[in-house]
N, C-alpha and C positions, 0 to 999 in steps of 0.2 A: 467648276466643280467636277465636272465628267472626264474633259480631256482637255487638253491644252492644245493639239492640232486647230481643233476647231474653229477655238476663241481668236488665236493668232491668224488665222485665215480669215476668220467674219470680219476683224478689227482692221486689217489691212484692204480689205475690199470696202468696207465705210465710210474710213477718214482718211483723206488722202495729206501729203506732207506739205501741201501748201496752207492747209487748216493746223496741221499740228505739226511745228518744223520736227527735221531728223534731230533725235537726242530730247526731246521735251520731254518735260515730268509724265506727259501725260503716255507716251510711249516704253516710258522705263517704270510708270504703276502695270502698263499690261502685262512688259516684259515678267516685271515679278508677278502677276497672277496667272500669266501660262506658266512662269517655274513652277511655281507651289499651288497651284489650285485644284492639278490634279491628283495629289496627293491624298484626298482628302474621303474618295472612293480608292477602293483599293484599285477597280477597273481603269481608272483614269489614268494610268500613268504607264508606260512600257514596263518600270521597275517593279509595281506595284502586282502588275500579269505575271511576271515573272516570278516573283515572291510566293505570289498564290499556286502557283505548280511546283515551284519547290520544295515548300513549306509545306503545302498542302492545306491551306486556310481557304474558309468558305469567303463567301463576302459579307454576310452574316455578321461572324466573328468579328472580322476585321472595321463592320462598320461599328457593332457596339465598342469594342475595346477600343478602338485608333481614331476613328474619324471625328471623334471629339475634340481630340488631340493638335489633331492637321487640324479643323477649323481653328480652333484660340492660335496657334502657330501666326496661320494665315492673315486671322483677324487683328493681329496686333501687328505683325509685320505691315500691313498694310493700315495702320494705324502710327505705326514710329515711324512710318515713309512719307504718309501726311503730315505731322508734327515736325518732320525736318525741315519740307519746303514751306510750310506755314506758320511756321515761326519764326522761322531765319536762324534755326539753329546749323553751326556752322561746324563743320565735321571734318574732321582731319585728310585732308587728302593724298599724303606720303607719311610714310610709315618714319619718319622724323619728325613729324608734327606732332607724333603719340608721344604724351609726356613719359610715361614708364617705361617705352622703348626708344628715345632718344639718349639715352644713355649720359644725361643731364640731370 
């Protein structure tokens, strides 16, 4: 929720890959919660800092109007992340598998 540096450095000093091989779900949910977790404070993110000095937005602002937003984001991404691998829903993995862009 604050930053994503962080989580990806505590999470990498924790679990090492003999517990959780390279490429496991369990490394590609982190991956998606340092993308988008820090989204969710405006402070949390490099882009987020940057907005706020150019924009000129307090944190304030930005928590009532946005951080609502980034959470349900976050909370469903990482909810149709779990309904993929736990259901065995199986998801197209080249862009020729997509029925409306295979051109079939």
């Amino acid at each position: 929720v604050i930053d994503n540096v962080p989580l990806v450095a505590a999470t990498m000093g924790m679990y090492d890959v003999t517990s959780f091989p390279q490429d496991s779900e369990f490394w590609q949910l982190i991956a998606f919660c340092a993308g988008t977790g820090g989204s969710m404070l405006v402070i949390g993110s490099a882009a987020g800092v940057a907005f706020m000095g150019m924009e000129k937005v307090d944190f304030f602002w930005y928590f009532k109007k946005v951080s609502g937003f980034a959470f349900a984001g976050y909370a469903a991404g990482i909810a149709a992340y779990l309904a993929v691998h736990n259901l065995n829903i199986s998801l197209p993995t080249t862009l020729a598998e997509v029925p409306f862009l295979s051109g079939s």
